[in-house]
C-alpha positions in Angstrom: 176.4 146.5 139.2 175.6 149.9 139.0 172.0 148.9 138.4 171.6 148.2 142.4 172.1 151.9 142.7 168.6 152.0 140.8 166.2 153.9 140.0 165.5 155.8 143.1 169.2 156.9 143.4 168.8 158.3 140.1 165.7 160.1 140.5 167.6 161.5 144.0 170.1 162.8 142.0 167.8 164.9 140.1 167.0 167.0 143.2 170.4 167.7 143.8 171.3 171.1 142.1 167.4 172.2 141.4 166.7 175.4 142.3 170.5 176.8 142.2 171.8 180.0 140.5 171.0 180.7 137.6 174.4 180.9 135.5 175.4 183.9 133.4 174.2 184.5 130.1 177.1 186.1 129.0 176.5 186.8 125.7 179.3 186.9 122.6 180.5 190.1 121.0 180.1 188.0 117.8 176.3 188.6 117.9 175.1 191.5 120.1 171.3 192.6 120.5 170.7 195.9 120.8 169.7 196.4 124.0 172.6 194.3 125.5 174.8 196.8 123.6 172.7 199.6 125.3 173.6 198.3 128.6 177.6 197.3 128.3 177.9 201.2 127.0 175.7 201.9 130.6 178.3 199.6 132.3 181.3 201.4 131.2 180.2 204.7 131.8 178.9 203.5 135.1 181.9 202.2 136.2 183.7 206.2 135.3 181.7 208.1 138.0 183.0 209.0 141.0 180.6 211.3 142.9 178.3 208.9 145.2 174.9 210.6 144.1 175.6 210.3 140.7 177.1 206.6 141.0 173.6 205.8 143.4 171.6 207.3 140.0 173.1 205.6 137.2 173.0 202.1 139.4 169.4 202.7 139.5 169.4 202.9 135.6 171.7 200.0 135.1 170.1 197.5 137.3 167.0 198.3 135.2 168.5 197.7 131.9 170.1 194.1 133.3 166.5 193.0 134.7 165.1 193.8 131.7 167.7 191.5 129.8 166.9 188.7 132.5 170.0 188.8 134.1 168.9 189.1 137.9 172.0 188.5 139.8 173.1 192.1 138.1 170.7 193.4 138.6 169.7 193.1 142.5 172.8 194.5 144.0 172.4 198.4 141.4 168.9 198.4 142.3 169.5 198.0 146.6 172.3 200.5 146.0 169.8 203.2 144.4 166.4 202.4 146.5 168.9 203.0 150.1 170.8 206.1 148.5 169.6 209.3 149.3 168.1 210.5 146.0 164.7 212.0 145.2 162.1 210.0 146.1 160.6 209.3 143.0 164.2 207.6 142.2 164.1 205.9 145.1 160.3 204.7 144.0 161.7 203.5 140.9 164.4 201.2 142.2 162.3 199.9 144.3 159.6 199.5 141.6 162.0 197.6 139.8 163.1 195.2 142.9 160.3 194.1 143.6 159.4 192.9 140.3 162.6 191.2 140.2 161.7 189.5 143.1 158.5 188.4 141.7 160.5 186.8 139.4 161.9 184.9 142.1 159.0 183.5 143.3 159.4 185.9 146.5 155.6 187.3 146.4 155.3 188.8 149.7 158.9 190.3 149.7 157.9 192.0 145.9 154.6 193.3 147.2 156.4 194.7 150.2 158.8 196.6 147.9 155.9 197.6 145.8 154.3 199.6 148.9 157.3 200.7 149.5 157.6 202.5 146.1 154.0 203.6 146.3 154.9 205.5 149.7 157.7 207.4 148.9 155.7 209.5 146.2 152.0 209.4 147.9 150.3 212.0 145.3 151.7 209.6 142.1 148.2 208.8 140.7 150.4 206.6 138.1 152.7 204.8 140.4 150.0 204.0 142.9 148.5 202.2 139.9 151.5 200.6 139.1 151.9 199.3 142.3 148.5 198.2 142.7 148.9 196.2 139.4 151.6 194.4 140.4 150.4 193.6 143.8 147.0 191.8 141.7 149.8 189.3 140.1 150.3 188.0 143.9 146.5 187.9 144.8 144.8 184.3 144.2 143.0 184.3 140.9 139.6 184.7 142.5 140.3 188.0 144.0 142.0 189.4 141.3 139.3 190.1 138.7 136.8 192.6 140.7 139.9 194.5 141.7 141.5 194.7 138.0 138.0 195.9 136.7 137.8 198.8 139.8 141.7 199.5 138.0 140.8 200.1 134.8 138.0 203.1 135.6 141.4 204.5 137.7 143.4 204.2 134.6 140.7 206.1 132.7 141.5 208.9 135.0 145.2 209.5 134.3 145.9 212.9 132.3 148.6 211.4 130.3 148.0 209.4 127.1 150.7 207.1 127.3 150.6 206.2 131.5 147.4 205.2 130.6 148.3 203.4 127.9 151.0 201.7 129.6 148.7 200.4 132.4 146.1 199.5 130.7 148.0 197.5 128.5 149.4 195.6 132.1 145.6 195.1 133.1 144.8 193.9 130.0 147.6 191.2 130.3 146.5 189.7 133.5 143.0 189.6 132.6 143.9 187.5 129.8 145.8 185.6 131.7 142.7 185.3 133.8 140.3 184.0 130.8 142.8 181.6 129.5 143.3 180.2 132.6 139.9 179.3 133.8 141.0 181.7 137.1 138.7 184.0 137.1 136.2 182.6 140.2 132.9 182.7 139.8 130.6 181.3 136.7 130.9 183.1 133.7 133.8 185.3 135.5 135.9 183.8 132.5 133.8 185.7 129.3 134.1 188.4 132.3 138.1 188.5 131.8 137.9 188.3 128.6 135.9 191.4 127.7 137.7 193.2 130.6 140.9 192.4 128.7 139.3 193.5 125.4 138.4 197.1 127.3 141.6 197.5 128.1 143.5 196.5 125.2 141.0 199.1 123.4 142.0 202.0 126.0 145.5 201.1 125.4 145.6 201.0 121.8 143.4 204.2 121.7 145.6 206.1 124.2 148.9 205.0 122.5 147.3 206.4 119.1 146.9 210.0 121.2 150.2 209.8 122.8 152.0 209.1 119.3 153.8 205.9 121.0 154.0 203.1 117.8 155.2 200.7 120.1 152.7 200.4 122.5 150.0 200.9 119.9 151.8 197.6 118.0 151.8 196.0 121.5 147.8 196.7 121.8 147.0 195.5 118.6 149.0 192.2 118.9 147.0 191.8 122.0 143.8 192.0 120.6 144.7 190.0 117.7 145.6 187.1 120.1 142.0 187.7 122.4 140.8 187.2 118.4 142.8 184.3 117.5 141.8 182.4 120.9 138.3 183.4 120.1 139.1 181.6 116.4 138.2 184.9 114.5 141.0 184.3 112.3 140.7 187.1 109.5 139.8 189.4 112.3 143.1 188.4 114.2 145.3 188.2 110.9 143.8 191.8 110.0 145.1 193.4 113.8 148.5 191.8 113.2 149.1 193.5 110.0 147.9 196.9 111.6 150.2 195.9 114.0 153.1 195.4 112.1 153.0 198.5 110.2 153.2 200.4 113.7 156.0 198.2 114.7 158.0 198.8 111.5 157.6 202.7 111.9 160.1 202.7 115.0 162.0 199.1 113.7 160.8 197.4 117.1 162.4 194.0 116.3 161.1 191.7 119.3 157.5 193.3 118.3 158.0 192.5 115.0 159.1 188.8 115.8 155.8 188.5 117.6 153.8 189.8 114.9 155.2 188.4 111.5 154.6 185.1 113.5 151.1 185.6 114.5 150.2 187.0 111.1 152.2 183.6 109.4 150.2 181.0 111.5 147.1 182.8 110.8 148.0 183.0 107.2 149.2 179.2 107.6 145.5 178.2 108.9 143.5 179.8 105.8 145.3 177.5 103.5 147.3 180.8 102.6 151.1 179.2 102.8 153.0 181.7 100.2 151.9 184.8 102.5 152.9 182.5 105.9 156.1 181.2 104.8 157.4 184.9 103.9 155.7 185.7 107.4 157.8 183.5 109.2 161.1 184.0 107.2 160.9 187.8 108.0 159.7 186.3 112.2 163.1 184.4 112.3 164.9 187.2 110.7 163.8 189.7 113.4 164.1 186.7 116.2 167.9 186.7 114.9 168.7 190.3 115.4 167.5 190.4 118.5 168.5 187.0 120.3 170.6 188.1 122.9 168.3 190.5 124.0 165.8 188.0 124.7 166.3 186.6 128.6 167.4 182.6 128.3 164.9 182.2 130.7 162.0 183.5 131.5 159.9 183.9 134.8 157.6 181.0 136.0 160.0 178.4 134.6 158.9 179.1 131.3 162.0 178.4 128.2 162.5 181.6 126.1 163.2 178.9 123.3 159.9 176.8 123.7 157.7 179.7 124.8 159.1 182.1 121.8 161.7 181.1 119.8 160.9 177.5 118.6 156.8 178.1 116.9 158.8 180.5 115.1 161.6 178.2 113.6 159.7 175.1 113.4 156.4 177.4 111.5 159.3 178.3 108.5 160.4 174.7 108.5 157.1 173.3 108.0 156.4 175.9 105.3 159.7 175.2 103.3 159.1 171.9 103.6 155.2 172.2 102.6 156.8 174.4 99.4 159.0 171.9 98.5 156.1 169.1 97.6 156.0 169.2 93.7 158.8 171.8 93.3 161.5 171.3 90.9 164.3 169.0 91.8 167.0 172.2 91.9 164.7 174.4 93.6 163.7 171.6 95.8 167.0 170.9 97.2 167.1 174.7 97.7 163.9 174.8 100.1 165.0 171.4 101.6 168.5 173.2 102.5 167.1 176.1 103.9 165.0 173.7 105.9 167.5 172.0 107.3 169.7 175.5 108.1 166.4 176.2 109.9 166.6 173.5 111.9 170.2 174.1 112.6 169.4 177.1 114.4 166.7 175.7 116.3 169.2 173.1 117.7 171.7 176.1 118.5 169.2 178.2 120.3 167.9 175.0 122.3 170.8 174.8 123.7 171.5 177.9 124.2 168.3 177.6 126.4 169.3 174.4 128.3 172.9 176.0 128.9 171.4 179.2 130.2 174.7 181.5 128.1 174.6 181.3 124.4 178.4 182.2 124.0 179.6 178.3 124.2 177.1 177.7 121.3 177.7 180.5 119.6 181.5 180.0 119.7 181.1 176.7 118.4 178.9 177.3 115.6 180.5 177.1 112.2 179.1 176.8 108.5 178.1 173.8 107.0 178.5 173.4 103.2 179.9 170.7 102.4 177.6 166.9 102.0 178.4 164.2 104.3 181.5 161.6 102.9 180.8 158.4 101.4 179.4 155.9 103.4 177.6 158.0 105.9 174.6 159.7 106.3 173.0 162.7 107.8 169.6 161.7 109.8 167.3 165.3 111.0 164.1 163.9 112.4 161.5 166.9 112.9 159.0 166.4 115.0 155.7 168.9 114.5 152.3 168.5 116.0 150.6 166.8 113.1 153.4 164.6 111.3 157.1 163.4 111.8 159.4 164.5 108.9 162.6 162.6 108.1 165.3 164.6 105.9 168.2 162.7 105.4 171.6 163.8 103.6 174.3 161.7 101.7 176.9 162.6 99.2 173.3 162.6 96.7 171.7 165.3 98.0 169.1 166.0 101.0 165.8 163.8 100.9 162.4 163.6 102.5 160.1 161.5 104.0 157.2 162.3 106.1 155.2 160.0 108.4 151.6 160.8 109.4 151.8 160.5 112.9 150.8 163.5 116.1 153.7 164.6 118.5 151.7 163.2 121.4 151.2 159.7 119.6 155.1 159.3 118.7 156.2 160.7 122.2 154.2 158.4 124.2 155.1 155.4 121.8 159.1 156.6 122.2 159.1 156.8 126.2 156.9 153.3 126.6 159.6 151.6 124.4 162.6 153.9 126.3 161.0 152.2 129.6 160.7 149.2 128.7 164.2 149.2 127.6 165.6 151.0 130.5 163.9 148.3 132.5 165.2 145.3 130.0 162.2 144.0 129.5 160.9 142.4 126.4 160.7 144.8 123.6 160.8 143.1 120.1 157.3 144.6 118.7 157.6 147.7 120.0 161.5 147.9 118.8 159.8 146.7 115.1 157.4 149.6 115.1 159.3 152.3 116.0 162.2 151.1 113.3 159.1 150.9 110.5 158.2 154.7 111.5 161.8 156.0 111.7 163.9 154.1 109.8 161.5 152.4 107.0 160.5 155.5 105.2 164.6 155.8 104.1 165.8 152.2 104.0 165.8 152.6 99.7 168.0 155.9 99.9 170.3 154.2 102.7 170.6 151.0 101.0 171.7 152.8 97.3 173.9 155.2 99.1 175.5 151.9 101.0 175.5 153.7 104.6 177.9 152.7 107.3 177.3 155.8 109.5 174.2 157.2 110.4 174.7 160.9 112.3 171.4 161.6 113.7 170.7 165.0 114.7 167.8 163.9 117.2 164.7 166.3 117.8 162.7 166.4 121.2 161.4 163.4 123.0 163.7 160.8 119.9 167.1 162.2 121.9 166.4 159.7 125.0 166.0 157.1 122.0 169.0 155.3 121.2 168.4 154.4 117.2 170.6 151.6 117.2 168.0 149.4 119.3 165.5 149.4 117.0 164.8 146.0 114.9 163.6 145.8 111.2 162.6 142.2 111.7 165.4 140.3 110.9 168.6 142.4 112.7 169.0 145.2 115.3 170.1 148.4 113.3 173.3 148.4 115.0 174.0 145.2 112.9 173.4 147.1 109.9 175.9 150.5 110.8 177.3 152.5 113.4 174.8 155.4 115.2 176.4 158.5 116.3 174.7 161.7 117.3 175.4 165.6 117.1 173.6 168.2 118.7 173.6 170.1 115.6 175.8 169.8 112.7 177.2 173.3 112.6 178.1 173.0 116.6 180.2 170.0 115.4 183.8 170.0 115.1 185.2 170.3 111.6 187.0 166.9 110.2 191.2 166.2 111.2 193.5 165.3 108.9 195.7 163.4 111.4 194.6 161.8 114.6 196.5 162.3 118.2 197.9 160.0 120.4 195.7 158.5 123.0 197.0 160.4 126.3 194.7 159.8 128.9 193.0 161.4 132.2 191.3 158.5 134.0 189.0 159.7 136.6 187.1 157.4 139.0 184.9 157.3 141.8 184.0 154.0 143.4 183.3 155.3 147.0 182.2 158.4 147.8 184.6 160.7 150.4 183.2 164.1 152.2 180.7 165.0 148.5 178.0 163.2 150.7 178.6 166.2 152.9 177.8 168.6 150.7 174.6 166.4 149.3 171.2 168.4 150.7 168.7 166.7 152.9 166.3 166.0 150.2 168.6 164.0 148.2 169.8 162.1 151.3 166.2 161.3 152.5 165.2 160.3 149.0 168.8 157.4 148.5 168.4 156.3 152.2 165.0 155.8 151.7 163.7 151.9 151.3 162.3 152.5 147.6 158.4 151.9 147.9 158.4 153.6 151.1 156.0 156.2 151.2 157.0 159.9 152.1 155.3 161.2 155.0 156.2 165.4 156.3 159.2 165.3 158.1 160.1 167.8 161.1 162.1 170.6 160.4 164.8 170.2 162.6 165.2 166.2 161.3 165.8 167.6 157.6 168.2 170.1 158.3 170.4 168.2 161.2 173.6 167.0 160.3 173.9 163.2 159.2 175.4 161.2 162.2 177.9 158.2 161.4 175.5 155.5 160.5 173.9 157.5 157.8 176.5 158.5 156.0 177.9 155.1 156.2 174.4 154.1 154.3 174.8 156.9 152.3 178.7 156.0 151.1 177.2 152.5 150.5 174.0 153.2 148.3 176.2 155.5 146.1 179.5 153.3 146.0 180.1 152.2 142.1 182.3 149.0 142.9 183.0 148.4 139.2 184.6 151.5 138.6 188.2 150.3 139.7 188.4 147.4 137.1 187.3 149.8 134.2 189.8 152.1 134.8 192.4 149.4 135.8 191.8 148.0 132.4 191.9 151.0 130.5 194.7 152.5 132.6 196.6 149.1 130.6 195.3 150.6 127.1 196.1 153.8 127.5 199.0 156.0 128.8 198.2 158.9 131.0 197.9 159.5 134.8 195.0 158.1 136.7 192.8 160.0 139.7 191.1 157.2 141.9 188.8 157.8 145.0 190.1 159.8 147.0 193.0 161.0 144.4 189.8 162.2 142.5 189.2 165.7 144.4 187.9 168.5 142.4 191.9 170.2 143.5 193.7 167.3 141.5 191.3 167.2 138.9 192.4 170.7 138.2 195.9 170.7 139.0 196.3 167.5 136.1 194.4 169.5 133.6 196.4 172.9 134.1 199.6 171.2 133.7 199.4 168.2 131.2 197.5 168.2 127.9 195.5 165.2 127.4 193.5 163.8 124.5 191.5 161.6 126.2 189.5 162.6 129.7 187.6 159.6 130.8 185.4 160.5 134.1 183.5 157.6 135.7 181.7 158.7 138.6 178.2 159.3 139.3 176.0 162.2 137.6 173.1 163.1 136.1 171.9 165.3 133.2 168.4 166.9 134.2 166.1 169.3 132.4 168.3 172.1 132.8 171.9 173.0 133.5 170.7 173.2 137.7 170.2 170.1 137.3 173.0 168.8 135.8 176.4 167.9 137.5 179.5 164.9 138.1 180.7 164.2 141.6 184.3 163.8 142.4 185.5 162.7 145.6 185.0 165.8 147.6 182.6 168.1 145.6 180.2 168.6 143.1 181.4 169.6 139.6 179.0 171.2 138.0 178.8 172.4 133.8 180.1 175.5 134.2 182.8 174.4 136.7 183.8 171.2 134.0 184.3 174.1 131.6 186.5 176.3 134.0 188.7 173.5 134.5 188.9 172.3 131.0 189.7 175.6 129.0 193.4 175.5 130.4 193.8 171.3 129.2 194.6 172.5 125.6 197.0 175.2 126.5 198.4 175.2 122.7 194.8 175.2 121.2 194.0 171.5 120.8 190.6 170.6 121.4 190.3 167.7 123.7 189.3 164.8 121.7 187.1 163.3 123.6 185.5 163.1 126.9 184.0 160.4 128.3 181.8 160.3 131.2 181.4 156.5 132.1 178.4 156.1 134.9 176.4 159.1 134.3 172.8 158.9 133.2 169.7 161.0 131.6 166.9 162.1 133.5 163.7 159.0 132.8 161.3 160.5 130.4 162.9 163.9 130.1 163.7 164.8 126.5 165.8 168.1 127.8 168.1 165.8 129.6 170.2 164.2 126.8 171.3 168.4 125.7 173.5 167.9 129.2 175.7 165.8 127.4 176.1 167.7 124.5 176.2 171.0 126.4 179.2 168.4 128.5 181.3 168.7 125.3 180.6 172.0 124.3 181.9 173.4 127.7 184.3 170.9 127.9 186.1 171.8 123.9 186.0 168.6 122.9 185.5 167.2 119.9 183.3 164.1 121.0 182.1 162.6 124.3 180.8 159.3 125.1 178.3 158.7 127.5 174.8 156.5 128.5 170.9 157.2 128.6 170.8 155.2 131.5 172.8 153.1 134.5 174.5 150.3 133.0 175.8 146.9 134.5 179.2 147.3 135.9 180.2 144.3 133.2 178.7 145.9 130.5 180.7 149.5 131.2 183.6 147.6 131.6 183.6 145.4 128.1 182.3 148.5 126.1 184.8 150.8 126.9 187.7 148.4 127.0 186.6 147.5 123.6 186.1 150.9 122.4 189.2 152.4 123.5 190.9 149.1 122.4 189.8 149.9 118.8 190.6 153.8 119.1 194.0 153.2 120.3 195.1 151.2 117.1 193.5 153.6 114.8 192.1 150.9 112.7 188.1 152.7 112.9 186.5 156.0 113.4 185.2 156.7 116.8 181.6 155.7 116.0 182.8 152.1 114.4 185.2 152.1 117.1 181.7 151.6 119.4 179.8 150.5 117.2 182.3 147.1 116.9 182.6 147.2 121.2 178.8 146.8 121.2 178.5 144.1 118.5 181.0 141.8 120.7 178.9 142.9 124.1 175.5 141.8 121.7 177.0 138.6 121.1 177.1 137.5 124.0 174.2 135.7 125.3 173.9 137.0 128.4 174.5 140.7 127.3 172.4 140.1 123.9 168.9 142.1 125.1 169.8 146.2 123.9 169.6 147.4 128.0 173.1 146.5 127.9 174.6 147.6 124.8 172.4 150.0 123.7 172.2 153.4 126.0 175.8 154.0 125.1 175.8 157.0 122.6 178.7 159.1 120.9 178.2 163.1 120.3 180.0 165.2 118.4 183.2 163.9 115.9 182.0 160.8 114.6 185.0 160.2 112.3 
């Protein structure tokens, strides 16, 4: 069974890519920011000079403009090229300057501080640089040391004889000593209220400076930051009154990201004086400035933090909540109008998330399409929206989009979701719980889904409800998968358009029962944590014993633990379904792999090996025989299976799992099949019996093949016959299989 693996393999497997390279973020021409435009016209006039000096300078300039977009790997190597060339110092200074932030970035403190002293050397009687330098060495310091230091810096700044040097650095100060009062960091009692009026100091200086200097960006930058010390300080007309002196700076010099930040400040505070007209025309002109400038905004940021959950998503999910808080008591057409909009906004918050998971927008933007036409007969459209007060279900048939919403707090529906997800993972008994859940999610909607006779329900899942399968929940008398099929889509504008006709079946079978030489490229960690008793209790391990080399024994252990032994009978029996060319074992190296999908076109790619889908794409990959096939390396070898523009049509990746309890996780599959060009894939939440793999996907494809069903009735019906069966009847066996993408 592939159970016997269990849970510790799984959670092993989680460790395995963390901490990689961070992939590209290369961005589509289809929807350029201005500053990435900025920087490809640097690029190409970079890439014209010849003289060495010259080259040295503009590398300097370039690796700026790509660590300002995030992109770090682009970065480094222009910036080492221009702090060892022999230009003027204060060039030199700068480079530097900007490595060591870079570094910081990186989690490398002492290696940034060192290039910060290094910057601060090379131009000795720079007041301003000296500053800057010290400032970014505070960020390294422990919290405690930081605030007596950051006050000393401000009387320094005070000092400068420009206006906007001393705006600029005060602004920085101002920053961390924020930081420092919302953190609870800074030391001593009452060091807190300390930070905080340090900050407000600052933010003053800066804003007051900026005004001299004539600079409406930084002046809009002060003012948002004292508008948030406001807002924390729950001063809300105060707060609401900065932002919109803000905003008028901001709009002076059209400084987009500013104005993003600003619109949504003033629309929340709007939003929390009852004043929703004024909020939701805040947020619609937030997203509208978030929009233009997108793919200037770094995927990720710095400290692990998500671009999309730190910036992007209060801002889409504020105008859905107001649209839908307008369309209480509206007219019905203007109704549907609000609840449309709604729903587009919601599209792009499903885009942009994951965008973010993927780390490169240009597979989502590439797949995005416009959605105008309702759902056909039969089949419904399902957006749960989760916000931090209430759940609200929208649901579209051939009728029209409706609404339901359910008073219940994000925290109270996530912990009820990953209690029931555990207990199902764990196939324990789950009735009540499986009740509940159905009455909050499904209930509400059970009159518009029995008058519109619904077959199909395409859920477009929202946070922690993508690790739940829907089709496991009970409404007292049936499982919902009794009642219709369940399929799910990532978004319904990154979903492939219907087909007319339907191909044949040609299929890739790809399987992995034991391990070959990819336990050799496995790191220490992850081999410590399989070969591990589970309950054993970790204890510090010498150096030398982590990084030595495994010796027979171990990886004999190792081959064992991750052996799947029911793989060769699934693909056996769908090897008898299903023409095509099969990869087994050791036939299954990552050099095969890619020499079948260069030369043959197949409709069908069915992959059952081990892998796991983690919280980001590091930690998300598929092992074949010999190495680890990560997202971006699936999507290098599949671009070249369609070589006369077909889209696979589906990929299937039998034996890989979710990450427990992480709602990010399930975007790996989905981001699977946008890499991948294919119109559906077909995976599980969690490690399934061998027995149970075998009979859902022999069904499934057994169904496919004759054309008789669409893909999700196609599983929907292999599920049924697995439920039936009395020793397969409890939902751990039949329920973590889910279809994304084409469900027709």
């Amino acid at each position: 069974m592939r159970r016997r693996a269990g849970a510790a393999v799984a959670a092993a497997l989680a460790l395995l890519l963390a901490g990689g390279a961070q992939a590209a973020d290369d961005a589509c021409a289809a929807d350029q920011g201005p500053l990435r435009l900025r920087v490809q016209a640097m690029q190409a006039a970079h890439a014209r000079i010849t003289d060495a000096l010259e080259r040295a300078r503009s590398a300097g300039k370039l690796g700026a403009a790509w660590l300002a977009l995030g992109r770090g790997d682009e970065a480094e190597a222009l910036l080492r090229e221009a702090a060892a060339a022999p230009l003027p110092a204060p060039e030199r200074a700068t480079a530097e300057m900007d490595l060591g932030n870079l570094l910081y970035t990186r989690g490398r403190g002492a290696d940034a501080a060192a290039h910060w002293a290094a910057a601060a050397a090379l131009v000795p009687g720079d007041a301003e640089l000296a500053l800057r330098a010290l400032l970014n060495e505070l960020r390294v310091r422990p919290p405690d040391r930081r605030l007596e230091a950051l006050q000393q810096a401000l009387t320094r700044v005070a000092t400068l004889p420009e206006p906007a040097a001393q705006a600029r650095l005060a602004l920085n100060l101002a920053a961390q000593a924020a930081a420092l009062a919302r953190d609870g960091a800074g030391g001593a009692a009452g060091a807190d209220g300390a930070a905080a009026a340090l900050a407000w100091r600052a933010l003053e200086r800066g804003r007051t400076q900026a005004l001299a200097g004539g600079d409406e960006r930084l002046v809009a930058e002060a003012l948002d930051g004292l508008a948030a010390l406001y807002e924390a300080q729950q001063r809300g007309a105060d707060a609401l009154a900065l932002a919109e002196q803000g905003i008028a700076h901001a709009r002076r010099v059209d400084a987009r990201e500013q104005l993003m930040t600003l619109e949504g400040r003033a629309a929340r505070l709007s939003a929390a004086a009852g004043d929703h007209a004024r909020a939701l025309a805040a947020y619609r002109r937030a997203v509208e400035h978030a929009q233009a400038v997108r793919s200037d905004i770094p995927v990720r940021y710095q400290d692990g933090r998500s671009s999309f959950r730190e910036t992007l998503a209060p801002l889409y999910l504020g105008l859905t909540d107001e649209l839908l808080r307008r369309a209480d008591g509206a007219p019905a057409v203007e109704r549907q109008t609000l609840l449309r909009q709604a729903r587009e906004t919601v599209e792009l918050i499903k885009q942009t998330e994951l965008a973010d998971f993927l780390r490169e927008r240009c597979s989502v933007e590439t797949a995005a399409r416009t959605v105008a036409a309702p759902p056909s007969a039969g089949t419904a459209i399902y957006y749960p929206i989760v916000l931090p007060d209430r759940l609200e279900l929208l649901l579209e048939t051939q009728a029209g989009l409706e609404r339901r919403s359910v008073p219940i707090a994000e925290k109270a529906l996530r912990d009820e979701v990953l209690a029931f997800v555990a207990a199902l993972r764990d196939g324990q008994p789950l009735l009540g719980q499986a009740q509940g859940l159905y009455r909050r999610l499904i209930a509400p909607l059970d009159d518009l889904l029995a008058q519109a006779q619904i077959e199909t329900l395409v859920v477009v899942p929202d946070g922690v409800l993508r690790l739940l399968p829907l089709a496991a929940l009970y409404d007292g008398r049936a499982w919902l998968l009794q009642r219709m099929a369940v399929a799910t889509v990532p978004a319904l504008s990154l979903t492939a358009a219907p087909r007319s006709e339907r191909r044949p079946l040609r299929a890739l079978l790809a399987g992995l029962s034991n391990p070959g030489p990819v336990v050799d490229r496995l790191p220490p960690d992850l081999v410590e944590a399989v070969l591990e008793p589970e309950g054993t209790v970790r204890g510090p391990r010498p150096a030398a014993a982590r990084g030595a080399p495994m010796n027979a024994q171990q990886r004999s252990a190792l081959r064992e633990a991750l052996a799947l032994p029911g793989v060769k009978a699934e693909i056996d029996a769908l090897a008898a379904l299903l023409p095509g060319t099969v990869l087994l074992d050791d036939q299954f190296t990552l050099h095969a792999l890619q020499g079948q999908l260069r030369g043959q076109t197949y409709a069908v790619v069915h992959i059952a090996s081990h892998g796991l889908f983690g919280h980001d794409i590091d930690s998300t990959f598929i092992m074949t025989y010999d190495e680890l096939l990560t997202l971006d390396g699936l999507q290098a070898l599949l671009r070249n299976a369609a070589p006369r523009g077909e889209a696979i049509e589906l990929l299937t990746l039998s034996a890989c799992e979710t990450a427990e309890g992480d709602d990010r996780a399930p975007l790996g599959m989905s981001g699977s099949a946008l890499k991948a060009r294919a119109r559906s894939a077909l995976g599980t939440l969690w490690p399934v019996a061998d027995e149970s793999a075998r009979l859902v996907m022999d069904g499934f494809y057994r169904r496919l093949a004759r054309g008789e069903l669409a893909r999700a009735q196609a599983l929907r019906q292999a599920q049924l016959a697995l439920l039936l069966q009395p020793e397969h009847a409890h939902p751990f066996h039949w329920a973590p299989f889910i279809l994304i993408g084409d469900w027709q």
